[in-house]
Every structure is written in C-alpha cells, then in structure tokens.
C-alpha positions as YAML, in Angstrom:
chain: A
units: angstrom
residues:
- id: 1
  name: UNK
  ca: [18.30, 170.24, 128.04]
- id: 2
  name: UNK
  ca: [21.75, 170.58, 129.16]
- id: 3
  name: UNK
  ca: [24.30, 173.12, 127.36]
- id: 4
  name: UNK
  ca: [27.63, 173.64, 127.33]
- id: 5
  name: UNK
  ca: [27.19, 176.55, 129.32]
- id: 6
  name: UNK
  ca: [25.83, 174.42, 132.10]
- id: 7
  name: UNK
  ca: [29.17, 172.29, 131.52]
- id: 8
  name: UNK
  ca: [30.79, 175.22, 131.91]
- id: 9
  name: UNK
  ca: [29.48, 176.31, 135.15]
- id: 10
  name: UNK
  ca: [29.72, 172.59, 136.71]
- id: 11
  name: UNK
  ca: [33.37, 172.42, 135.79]
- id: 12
  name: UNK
  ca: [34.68, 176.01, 136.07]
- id: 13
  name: UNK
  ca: [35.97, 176.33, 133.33]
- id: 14
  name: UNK
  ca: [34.99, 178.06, 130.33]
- id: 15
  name: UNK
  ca: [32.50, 177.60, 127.72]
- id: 16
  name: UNK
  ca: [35.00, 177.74, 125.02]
- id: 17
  name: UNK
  ca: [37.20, 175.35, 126.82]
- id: 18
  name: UNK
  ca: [34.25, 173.15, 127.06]
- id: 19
  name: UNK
  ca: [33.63, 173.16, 123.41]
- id: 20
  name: UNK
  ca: [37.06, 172.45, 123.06]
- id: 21
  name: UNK
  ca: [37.31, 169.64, 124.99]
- id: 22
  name: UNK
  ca: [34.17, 167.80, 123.34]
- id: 23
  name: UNK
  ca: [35.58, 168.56, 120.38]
- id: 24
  name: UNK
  ca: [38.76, 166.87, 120.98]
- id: 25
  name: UNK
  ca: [41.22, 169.81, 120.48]
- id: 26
  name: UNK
  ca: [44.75, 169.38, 121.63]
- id: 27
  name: UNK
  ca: [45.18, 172.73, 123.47]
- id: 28
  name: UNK
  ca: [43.07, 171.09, 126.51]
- id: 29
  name: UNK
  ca: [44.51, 169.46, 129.01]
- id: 30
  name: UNK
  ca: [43.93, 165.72, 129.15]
- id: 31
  name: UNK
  ca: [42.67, 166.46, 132.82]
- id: 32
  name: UNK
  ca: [40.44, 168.88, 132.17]
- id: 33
  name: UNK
  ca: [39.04, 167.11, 129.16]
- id: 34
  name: UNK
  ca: [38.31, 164.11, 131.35]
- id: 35
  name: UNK
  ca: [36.88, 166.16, 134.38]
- id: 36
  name: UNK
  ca: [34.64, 168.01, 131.12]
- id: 37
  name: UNK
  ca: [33.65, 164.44, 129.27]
- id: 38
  name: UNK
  ca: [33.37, 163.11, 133.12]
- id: 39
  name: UNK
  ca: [30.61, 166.12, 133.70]
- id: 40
  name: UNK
  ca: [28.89, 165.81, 130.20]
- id: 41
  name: UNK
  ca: [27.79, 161.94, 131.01]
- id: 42
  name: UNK
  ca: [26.72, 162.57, 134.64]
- id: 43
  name: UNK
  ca: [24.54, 165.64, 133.32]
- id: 44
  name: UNK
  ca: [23.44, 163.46, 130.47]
- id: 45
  name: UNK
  ca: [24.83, 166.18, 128.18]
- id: 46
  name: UNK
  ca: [24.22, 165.32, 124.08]
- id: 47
  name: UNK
  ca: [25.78, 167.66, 121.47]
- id: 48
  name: UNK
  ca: [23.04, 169.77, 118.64]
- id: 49
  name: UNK
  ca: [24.23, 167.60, 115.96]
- id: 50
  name: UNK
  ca: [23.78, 170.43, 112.91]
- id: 51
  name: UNK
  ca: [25.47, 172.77, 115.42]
- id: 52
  name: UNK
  ca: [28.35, 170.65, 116.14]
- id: 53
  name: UNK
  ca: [28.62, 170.14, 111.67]
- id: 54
  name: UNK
  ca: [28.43, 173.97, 111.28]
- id: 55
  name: UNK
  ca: [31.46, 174.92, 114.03]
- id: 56
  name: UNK
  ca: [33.64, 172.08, 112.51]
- id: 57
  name: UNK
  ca: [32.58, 171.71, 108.83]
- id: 58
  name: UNK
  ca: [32.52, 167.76, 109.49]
- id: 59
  name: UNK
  ca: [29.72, 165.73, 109.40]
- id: 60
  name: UNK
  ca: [31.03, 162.94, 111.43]
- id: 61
  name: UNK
  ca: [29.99, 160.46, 109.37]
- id: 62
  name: UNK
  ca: [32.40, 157.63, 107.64]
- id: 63
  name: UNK
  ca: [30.98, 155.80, 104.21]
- id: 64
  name: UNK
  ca: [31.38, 152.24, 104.35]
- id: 65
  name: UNK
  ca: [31.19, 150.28, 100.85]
- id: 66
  name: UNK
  ca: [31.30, 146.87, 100.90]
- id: 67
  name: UNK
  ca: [30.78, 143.45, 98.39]
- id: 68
  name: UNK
  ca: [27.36, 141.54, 98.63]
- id: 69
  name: UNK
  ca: [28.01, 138.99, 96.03]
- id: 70
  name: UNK
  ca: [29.02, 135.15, 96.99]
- id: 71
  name: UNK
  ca: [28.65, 135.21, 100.56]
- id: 72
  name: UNK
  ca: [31.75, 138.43, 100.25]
- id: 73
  name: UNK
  ca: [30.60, 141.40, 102.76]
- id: 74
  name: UNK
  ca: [28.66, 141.74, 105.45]
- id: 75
  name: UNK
  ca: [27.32, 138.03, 105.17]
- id: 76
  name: UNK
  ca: [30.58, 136.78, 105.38]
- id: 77
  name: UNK
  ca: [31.79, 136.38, 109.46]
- id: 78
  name: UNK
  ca: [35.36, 137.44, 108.75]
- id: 79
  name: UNK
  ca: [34.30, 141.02, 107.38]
- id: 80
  name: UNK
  ca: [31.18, 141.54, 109.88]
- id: 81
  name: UNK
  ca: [34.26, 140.90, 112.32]
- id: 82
  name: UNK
  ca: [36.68, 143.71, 110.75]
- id: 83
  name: UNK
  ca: [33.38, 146.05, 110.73]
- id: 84
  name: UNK
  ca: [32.08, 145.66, 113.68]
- id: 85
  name: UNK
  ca: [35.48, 146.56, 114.87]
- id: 86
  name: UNK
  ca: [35.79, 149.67, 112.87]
- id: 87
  name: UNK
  ca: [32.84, 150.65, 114.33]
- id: 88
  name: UNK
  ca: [33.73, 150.74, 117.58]
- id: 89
  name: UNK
  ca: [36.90, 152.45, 116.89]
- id: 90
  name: UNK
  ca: [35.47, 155.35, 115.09]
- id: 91
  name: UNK
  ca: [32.24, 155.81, 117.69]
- id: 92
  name: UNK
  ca: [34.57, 156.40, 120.56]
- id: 93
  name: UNK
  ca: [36.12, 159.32, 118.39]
- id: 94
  name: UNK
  ca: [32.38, 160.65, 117.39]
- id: 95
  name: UNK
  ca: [31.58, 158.96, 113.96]
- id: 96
  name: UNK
  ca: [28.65, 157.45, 112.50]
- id: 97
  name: UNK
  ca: [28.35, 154.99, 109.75]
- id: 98
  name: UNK
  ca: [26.64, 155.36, 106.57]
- id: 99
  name: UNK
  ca: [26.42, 152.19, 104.13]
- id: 100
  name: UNK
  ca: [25.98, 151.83, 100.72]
- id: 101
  name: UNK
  ca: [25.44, 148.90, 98.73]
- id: 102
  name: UNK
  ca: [25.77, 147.92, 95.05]
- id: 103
  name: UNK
  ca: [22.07, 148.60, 94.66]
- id: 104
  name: UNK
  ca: [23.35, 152.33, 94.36]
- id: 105
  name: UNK
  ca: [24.02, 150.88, 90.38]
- id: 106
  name: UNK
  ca: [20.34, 150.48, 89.98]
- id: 107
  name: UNK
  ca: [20.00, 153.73, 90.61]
- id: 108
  name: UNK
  ca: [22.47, 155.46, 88.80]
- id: 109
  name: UNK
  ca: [24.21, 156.79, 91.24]
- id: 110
  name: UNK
  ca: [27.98, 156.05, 91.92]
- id: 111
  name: UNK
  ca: [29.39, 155.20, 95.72]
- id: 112
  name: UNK
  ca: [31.44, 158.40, 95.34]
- id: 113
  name: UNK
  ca: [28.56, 160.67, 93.96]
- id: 114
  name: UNK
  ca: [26.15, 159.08, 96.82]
- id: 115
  name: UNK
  ca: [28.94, 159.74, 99.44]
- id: 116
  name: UNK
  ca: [29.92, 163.14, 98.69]
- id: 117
  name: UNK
  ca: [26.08, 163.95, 98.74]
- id: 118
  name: UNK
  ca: [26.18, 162.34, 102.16]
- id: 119
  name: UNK
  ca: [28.83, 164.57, 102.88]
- id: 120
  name: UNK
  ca: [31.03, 162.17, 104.70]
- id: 121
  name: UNK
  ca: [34.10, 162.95, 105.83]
- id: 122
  name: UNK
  ca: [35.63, 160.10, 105.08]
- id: 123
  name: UNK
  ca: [35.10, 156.50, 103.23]
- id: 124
  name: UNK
  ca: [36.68, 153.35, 104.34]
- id: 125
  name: UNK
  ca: [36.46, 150.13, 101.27]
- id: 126
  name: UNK
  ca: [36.01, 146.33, 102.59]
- id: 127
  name: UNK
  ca: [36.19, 143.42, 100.35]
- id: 128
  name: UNK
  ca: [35.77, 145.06, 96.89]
- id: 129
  name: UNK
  ca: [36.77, 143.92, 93.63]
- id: 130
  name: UNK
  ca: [40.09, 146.08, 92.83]
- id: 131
  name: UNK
  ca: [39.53, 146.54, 89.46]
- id: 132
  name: UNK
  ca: [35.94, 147.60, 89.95]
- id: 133
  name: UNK
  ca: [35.78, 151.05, 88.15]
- id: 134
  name: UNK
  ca: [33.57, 152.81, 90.68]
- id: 135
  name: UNK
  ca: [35.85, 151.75, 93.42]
- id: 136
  name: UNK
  ca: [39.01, 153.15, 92.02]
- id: 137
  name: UNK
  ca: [37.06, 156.20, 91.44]
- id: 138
  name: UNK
  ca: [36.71, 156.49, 95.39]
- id: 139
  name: UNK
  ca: [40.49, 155.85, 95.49]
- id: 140
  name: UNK
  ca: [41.27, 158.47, 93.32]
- id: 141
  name: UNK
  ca: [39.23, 161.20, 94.82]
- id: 142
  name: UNK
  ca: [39.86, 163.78, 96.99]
- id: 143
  name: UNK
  ca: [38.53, 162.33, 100.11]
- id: 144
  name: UNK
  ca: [40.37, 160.70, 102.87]
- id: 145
  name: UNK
  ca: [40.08, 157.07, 101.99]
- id: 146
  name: UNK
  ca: [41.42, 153.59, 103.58]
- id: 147
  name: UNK
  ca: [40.75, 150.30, 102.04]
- id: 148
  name: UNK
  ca: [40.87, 147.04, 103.45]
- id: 149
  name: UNK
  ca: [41.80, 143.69, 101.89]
- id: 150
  name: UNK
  ca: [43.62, 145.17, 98.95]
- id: 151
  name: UNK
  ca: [47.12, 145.89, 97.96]
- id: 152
  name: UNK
  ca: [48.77, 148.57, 96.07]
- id: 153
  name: UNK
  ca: [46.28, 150.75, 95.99]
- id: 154
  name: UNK
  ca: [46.58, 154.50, 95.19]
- id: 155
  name: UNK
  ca: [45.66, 155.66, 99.30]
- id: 156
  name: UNK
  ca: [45.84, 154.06, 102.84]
- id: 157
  name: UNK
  ca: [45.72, 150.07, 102.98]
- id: 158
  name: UNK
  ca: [45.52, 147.77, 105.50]
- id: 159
  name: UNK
  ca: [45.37, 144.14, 105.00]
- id: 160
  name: UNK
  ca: [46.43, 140.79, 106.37]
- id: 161
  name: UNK
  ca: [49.91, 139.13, 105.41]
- id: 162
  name: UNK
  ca: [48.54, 136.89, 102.93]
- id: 163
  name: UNK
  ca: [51.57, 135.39, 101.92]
- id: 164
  name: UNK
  ca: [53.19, 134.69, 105.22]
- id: 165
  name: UNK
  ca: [49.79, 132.74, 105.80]
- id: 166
  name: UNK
  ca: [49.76, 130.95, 102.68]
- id: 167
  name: UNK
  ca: [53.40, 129.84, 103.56]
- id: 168
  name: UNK
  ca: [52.68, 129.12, 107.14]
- id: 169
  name: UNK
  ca: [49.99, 126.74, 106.02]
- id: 170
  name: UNK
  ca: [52.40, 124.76, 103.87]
- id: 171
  name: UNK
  ca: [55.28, 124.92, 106.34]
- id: 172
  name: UNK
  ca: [52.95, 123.25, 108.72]
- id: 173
  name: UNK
  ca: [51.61, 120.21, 106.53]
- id: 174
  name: UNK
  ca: [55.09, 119.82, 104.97]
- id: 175
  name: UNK
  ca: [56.09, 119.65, 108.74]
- id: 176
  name: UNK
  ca: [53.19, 116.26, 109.12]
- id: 177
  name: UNK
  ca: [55.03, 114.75, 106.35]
- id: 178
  name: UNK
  ca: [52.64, 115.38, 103.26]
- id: 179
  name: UNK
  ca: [54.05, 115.64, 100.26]
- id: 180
  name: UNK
  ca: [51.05, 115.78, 97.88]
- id: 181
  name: UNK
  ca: [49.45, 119.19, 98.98]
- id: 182
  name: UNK
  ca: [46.47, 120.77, 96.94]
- id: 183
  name: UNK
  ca: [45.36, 124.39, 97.57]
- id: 184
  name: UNK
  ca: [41.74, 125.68, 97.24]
- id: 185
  name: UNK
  ca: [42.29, 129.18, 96.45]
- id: 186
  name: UNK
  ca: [40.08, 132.00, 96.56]
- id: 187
  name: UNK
  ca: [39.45, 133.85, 93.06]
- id: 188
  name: UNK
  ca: [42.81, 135.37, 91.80]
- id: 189
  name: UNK
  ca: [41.28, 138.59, 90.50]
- id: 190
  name: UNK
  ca: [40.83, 139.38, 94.33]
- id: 191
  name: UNK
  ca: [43.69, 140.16, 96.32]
- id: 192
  name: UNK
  ca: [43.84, 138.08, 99.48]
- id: 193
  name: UNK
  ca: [43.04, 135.06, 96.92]
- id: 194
  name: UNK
  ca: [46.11, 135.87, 94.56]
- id: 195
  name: UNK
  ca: [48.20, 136.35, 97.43]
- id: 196
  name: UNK
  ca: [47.26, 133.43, 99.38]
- id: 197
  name: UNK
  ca: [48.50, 131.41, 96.04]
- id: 198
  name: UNK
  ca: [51.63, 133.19, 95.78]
- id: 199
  name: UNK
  ca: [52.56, 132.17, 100.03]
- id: 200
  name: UNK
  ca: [51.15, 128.34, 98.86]
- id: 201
  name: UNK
  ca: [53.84, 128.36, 96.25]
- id: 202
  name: UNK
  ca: [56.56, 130.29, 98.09]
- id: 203
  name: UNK
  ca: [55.46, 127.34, 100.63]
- id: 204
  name: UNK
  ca: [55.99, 124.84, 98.03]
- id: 205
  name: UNK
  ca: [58.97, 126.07, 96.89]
- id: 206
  name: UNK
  ca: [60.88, 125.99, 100.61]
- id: 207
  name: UNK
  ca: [59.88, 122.69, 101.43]
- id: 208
  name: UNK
  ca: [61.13, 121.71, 98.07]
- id: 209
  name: UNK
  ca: [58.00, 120.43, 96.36]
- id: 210
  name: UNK
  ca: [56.55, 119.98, 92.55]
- id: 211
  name: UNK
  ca: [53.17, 122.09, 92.38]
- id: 212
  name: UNK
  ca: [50.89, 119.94, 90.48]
- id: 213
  name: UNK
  ca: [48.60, 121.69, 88.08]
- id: 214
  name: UNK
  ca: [45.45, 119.79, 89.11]
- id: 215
  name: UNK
  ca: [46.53, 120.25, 92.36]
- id: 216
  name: UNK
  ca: [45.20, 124.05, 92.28]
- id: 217
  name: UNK
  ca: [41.64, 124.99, 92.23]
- id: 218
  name: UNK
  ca: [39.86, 128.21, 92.16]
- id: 219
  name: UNK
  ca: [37.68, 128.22, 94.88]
- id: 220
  name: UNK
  ca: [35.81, 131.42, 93.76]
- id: 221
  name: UNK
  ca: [34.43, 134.03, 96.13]
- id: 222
  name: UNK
  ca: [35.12, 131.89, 99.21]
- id: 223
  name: UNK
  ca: [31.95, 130.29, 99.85]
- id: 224
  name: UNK
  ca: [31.02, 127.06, 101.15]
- id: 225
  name: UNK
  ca: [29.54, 125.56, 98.58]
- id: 226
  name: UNK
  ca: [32.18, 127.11, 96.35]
- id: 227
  name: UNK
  ca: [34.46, 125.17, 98.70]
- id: 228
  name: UNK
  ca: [32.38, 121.74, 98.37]
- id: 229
  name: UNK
  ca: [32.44, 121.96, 94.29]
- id: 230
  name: UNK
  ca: [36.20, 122.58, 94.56]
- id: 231
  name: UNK
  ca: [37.04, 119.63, 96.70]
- id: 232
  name: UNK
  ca: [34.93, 117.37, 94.57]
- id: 233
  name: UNK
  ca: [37.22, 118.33, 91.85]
- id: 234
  name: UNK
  ca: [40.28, 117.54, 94.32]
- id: 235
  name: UNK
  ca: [38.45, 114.35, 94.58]
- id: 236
  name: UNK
  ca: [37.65, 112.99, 91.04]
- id: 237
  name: UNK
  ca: [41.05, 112.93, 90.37]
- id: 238
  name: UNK
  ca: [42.79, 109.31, 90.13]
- id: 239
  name: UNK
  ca: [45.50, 110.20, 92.29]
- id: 240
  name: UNK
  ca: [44.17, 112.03, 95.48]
- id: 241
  name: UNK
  ca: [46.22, 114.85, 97.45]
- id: 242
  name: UNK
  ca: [46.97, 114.06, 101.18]
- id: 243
  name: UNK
  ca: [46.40, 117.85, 102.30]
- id: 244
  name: UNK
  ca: [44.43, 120.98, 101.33]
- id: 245
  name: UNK
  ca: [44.94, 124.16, 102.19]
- id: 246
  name: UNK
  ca: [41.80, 126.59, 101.84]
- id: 247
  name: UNK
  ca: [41.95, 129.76, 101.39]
- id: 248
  name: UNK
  ca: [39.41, 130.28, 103.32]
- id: 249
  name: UNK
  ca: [36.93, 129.02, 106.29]
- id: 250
  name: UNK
  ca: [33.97, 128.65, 104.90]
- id: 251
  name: UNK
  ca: [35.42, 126.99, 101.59]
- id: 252
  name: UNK
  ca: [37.14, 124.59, 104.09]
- id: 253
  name: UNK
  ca: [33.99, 123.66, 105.61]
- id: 254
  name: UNK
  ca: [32.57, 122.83, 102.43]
- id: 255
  name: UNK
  ca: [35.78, 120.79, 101.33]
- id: 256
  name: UNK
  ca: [34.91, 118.95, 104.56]
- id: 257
  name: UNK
  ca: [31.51, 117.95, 103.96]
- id: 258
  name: UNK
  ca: [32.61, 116.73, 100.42]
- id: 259
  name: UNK
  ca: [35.06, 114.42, 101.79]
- id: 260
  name: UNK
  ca: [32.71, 112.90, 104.32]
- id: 261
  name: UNK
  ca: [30.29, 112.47, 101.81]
- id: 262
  name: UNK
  ca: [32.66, 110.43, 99.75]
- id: 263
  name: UNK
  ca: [33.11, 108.24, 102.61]
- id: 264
  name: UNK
  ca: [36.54, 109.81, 103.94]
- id: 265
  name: UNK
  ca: [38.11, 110.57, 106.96]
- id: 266
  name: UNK
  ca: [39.55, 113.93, 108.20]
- id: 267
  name: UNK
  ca: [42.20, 114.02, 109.12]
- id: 268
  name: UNK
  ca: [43.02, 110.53, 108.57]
- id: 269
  name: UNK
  ca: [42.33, 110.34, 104.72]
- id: 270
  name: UNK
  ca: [43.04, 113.67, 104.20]
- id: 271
  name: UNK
  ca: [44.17, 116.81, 106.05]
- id: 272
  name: UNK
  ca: [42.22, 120.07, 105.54]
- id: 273
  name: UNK
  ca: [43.74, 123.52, 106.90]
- id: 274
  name: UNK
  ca: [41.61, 126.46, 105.88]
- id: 275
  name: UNK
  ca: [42.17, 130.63, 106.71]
- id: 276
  name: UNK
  ca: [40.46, 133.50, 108.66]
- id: 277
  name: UNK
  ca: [39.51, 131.20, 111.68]
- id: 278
  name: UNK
  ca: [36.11, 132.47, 112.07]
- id: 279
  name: UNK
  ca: [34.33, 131.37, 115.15]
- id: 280
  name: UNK
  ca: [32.85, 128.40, 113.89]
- id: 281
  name: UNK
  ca: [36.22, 126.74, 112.90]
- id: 282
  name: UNK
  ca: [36.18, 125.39, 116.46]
- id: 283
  name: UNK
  ca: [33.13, 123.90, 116.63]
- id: 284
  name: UNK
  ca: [32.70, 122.24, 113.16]
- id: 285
  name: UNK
  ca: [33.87, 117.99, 113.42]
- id: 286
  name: UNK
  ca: [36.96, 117.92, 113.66]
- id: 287
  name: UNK
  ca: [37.77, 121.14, 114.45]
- id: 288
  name: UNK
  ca: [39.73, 123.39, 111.84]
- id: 289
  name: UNK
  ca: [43.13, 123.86, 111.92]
- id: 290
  name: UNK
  ca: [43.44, 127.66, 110.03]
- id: 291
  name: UNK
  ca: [45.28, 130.75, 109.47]
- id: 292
  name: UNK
  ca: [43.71, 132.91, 112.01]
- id: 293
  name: UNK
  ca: [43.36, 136.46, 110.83]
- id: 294
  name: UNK
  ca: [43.27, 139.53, 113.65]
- id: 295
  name: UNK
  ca: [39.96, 141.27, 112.61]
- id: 296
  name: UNK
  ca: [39.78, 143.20, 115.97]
- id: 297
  name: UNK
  ca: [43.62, 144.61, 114.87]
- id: 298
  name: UNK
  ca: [42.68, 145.63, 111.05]
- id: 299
  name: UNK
  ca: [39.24, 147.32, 112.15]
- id: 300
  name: UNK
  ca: [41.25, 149.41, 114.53]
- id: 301
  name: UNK
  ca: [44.72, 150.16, 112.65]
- id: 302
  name: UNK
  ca: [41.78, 150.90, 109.47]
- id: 303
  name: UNK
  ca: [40.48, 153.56, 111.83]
- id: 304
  name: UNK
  ca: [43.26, 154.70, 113.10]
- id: 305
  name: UNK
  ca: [44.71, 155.30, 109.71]
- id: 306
  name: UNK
  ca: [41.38, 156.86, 108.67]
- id: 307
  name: UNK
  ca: [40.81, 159.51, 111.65]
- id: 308
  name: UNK
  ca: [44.10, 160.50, 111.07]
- id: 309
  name: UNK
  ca: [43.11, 161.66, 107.49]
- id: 310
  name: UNK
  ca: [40.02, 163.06, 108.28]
- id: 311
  name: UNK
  ca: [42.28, 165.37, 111.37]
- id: 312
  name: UNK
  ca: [44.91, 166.08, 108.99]
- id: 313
  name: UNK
  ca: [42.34, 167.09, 105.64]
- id: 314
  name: UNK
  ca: [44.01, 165.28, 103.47]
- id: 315
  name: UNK
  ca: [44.48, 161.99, 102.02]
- id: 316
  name: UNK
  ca: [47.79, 160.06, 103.26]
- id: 317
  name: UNK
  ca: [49.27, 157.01, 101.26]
- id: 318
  name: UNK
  ca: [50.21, 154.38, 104.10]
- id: 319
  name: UNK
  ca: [50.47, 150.30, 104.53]
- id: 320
  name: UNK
  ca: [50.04, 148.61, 107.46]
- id: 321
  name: UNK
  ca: [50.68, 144.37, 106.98]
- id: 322
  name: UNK
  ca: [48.76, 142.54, 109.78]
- id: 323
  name: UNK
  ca: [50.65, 139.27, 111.13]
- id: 324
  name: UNK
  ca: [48.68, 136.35, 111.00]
- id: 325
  name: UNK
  ca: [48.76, 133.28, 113.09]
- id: 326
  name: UNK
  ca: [48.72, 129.36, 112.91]
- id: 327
  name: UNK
  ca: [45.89, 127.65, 115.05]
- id: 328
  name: UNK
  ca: [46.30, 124.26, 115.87]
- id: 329
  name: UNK
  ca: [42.84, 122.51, 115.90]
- id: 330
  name: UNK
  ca: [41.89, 118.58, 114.87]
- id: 331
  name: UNK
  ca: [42.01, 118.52, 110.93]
- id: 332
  name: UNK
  ca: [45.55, 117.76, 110.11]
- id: 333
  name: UNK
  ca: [47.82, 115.35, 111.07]
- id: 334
  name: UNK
  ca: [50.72, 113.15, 110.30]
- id: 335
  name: UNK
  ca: [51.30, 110.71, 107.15]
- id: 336
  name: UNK
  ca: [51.26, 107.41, 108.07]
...
C-alpha cells in the first residue's frame, strides 16, 4: 500500500508538504501540488479515510435532502440534472454524498438530527417545500448550508431567475401575436411556481394585456399528468386561450397530450411553451419551445458556494440568480 512517505520520496519533497498538498492547503505551490497529485495517481496512492477525518476534523461528506412527492426530486430530470452536477463539483474537491429522504419521518428522526449524526460537514437543500418545518430547522442551524430552488432564505441560495423566465415566455408569444395567453403554473406555495406567476404577469403587464382569471391554473407539483388535468381545464372553457405557458416541462407535455386528444393542433390551434428544457423537450411532437434552465451552472455555483462554507467554518448568507434562456423549438407560432 502506498503512503505518503513513499510520495514523499518519489517527489522530493517532504512528507508534510505531501500531506499538505492532498489536503489542498494554500501554502503549496500549485506546481508542486500538481507534480504531488500527478505522483499519487501514477502510484495508485488512496488516502486512510478515518486518518484523513482525524488530521482535519471533516468528514468529507455533504447531506443532500431532497422532495420525493409528485414526480419533485430525484425523479424529476431537471433536479437529477442540478445533482448530478453538484456531484461532480464537490468529488473533484474530496466529498461524498450522503442522502436522506422523507422516510427519515417514519422514523423519528429529523434531516438535521440524522445529518449531524452523520457528521457531515455540510448540507446542501433541493426542491423542498419552504415552509416545511424540518427544513427551516436545517436553515437555521449551525452548519454550513446552501439551498437550491428557494428564495429568501435565512443562508446561501442559488436559484434560477424565475421571473425573467416567466416574462421571457410572454414577451415571446405576445411577440406571435397572441393575445389570449393562459399560464399553467406550478403550485404557489413553492417558490419557482410563485415566481414563475409573478414574471407571467409582469409579462402581461408589458405587453399590455388583461389577465383573465380562468386563464390561470395551478398546475401542482409539476407533473405530467398534473399538466394534462390542467389543460383540460384550459380546455372546457367556452372561450379557449391561443397560448400556454407551463411552468414546467413535464406539465407541458401533459398539456400537449390533452390537446391532441381533443382533436387539436399544436401549434396551429394552440401554442404551448413550457420551462426547464429537459432533454426530452426536443424530441416530444412538435418539439417544445421552453425556458431552458442551466442545471450544469446551479450544481456548480451551489458547490462553489458550499465548499466555501465548509473552508471558511462558518455559514455565509449569499444569492446567486442564474440567467435563463429562450429555446426556440416547434410548439408556438404566429396568430393567423
């Protein structure tokens, strides 16, 4: 088994500097670190774990909590996106994952209790209900903390600009000529759905047009059957919106089926733009014009913002607002 001592030798340097370096200090140079990190993966070198715990009093492990309910977490492909690139982020700085699920309740333990007996060093929140008690008693703990998805929250957020999206969305259809525009929101007690509402109105309100009442849905937890009930909704009323906005992918692809199964066209009968642009927005019939979301961008900036806690000990109150995007697919077009 190869030490650091070995390192040591192969390199000439010291074994303290060797330590050092796999331990990321700053007081090595970046070209010694990379001739040490350079001889640790030729010599197949792998750190003692419980050794490497005890010299830095971290575990290097990160708690993950996420939503399971209505197709929200690690089902849906928009947050296994934003995880998946967390993940990366933090194992090229040393961390692990540890995940805990609601089923914790069944127990009686809390996500806090579990991850401070998990000794984590940190805990990063995806897609949770705000107002979820055992969530804002993460928040308001000691440990370093960054949630995703959520605003104005008492620690480190990161989150799509919601808003700007929502607004983009009706900029665009407003741009086709439509006039009667419904939105499909996602549940207002979450975040990203409340938000998404407030850019479809701020939309509205530039281009200059009435929001009809019937004209908003909730679309729940952004499913696609969620989605499909919603629509059918849209579409039992006697006068029939031109354009939808979705607040989300899979709820568009859902609004879709319903209007094909009531014998319409899209776009031609009615224009559907949904939001996230998940990977199989371009390969449902037509494809989906959406809001594309940069998951690869909020896994990393959440990481970013996260190791920086964990280095510093301490908990840091920060914001980062993610631009979105307008993709340009097959589902909308023009008024006749």
């Amino acid at each position: 088994m190869v030490t650091i001592y070995d390192l040591a030798k192969k390199t000439g340097v010291s074994s303290t500097t060797v330590s050092k370096a796999l331990n990321n200090y700053a007081d090595v140079s970046p070209k010694t670190k990379q001739k040490i990190l350079d001889a640790a993966a030729e010599m197949g070198y792998l750190p003692n774990a419980h050794a490497q715990s005890l010299s830095t009093k971290k575990s290097w492990t990160i708690g993950v909590m996420f939503a399971e309910d209505n197709e929200v977490g690690m089902k849906h492909p928009f947050f296994n996106a934003i995880i998946e690139s967390f993940r990366k982020y933090v194992e090229r700085e040393g961390y692990d994952l540890i995940f805990a699920s609601r089923n914790l309740r069944k127990r009686d333990t809390s996500y806090l209790e579990h991850f401070l007996y998990r000794a984590v060093d940190g805990i990063v929140v995806i897609c949770s209900d705000p107002n979820d008690p055992q969530v804002q008693e993460m928040i308001n703990s000691h440990v370093p903390i960054v949630v995703i998805d959520m605003t104005k929250q008492n620690c480190s957020v990161v989150y799509s600009d919601n808003i700007e999206g929502g607004r983009l969305a009706v900029n665009y259809l407003h741009s086709l000529g439509h006039t009667k525009i419904a939105h499909i929101s996602g549940d207002p007690g979450i975040d990203a759905g409340a938000q998404r509402i407030k850019g479809f109105k701020k939309g509205m309100k530039e281009a200059g047009l009435p929001i009809r009442k019937e004209f908003v849905v909730n679309g729940g937890f952004f499913s696609i059957e969620e989605g499909k009930k919603a629509m059918n909704t849209l579409l039992s009323l006697e006068d029939l919106p031109t354009a939808v906005f979705v607040s989300g992918d899979h709820m568009a692809i859902g609004a879709m089926e319903a209007i094909k199964e009531k014998g319409l066209r899209i776009p031609e009968d009615i224009s559907i733009i949904g939001y996230d642009d998940i990977d199989m927005a371009a390969y449902v019939t037509p494809k989906l014009t959406t809001v594309r979301q940069d998951t690869d961008k909020i896994g990393e900036r959440a990481g970013g913002m996260l190791i920086k806690q964990m280095d510093l000990k301490k908990k840091l109150k920060t914001t980062d607002i993610i631009p979105v995007e307008l993709i340009i697919r097959e589902s909308c077009t023009s008024i006749k």
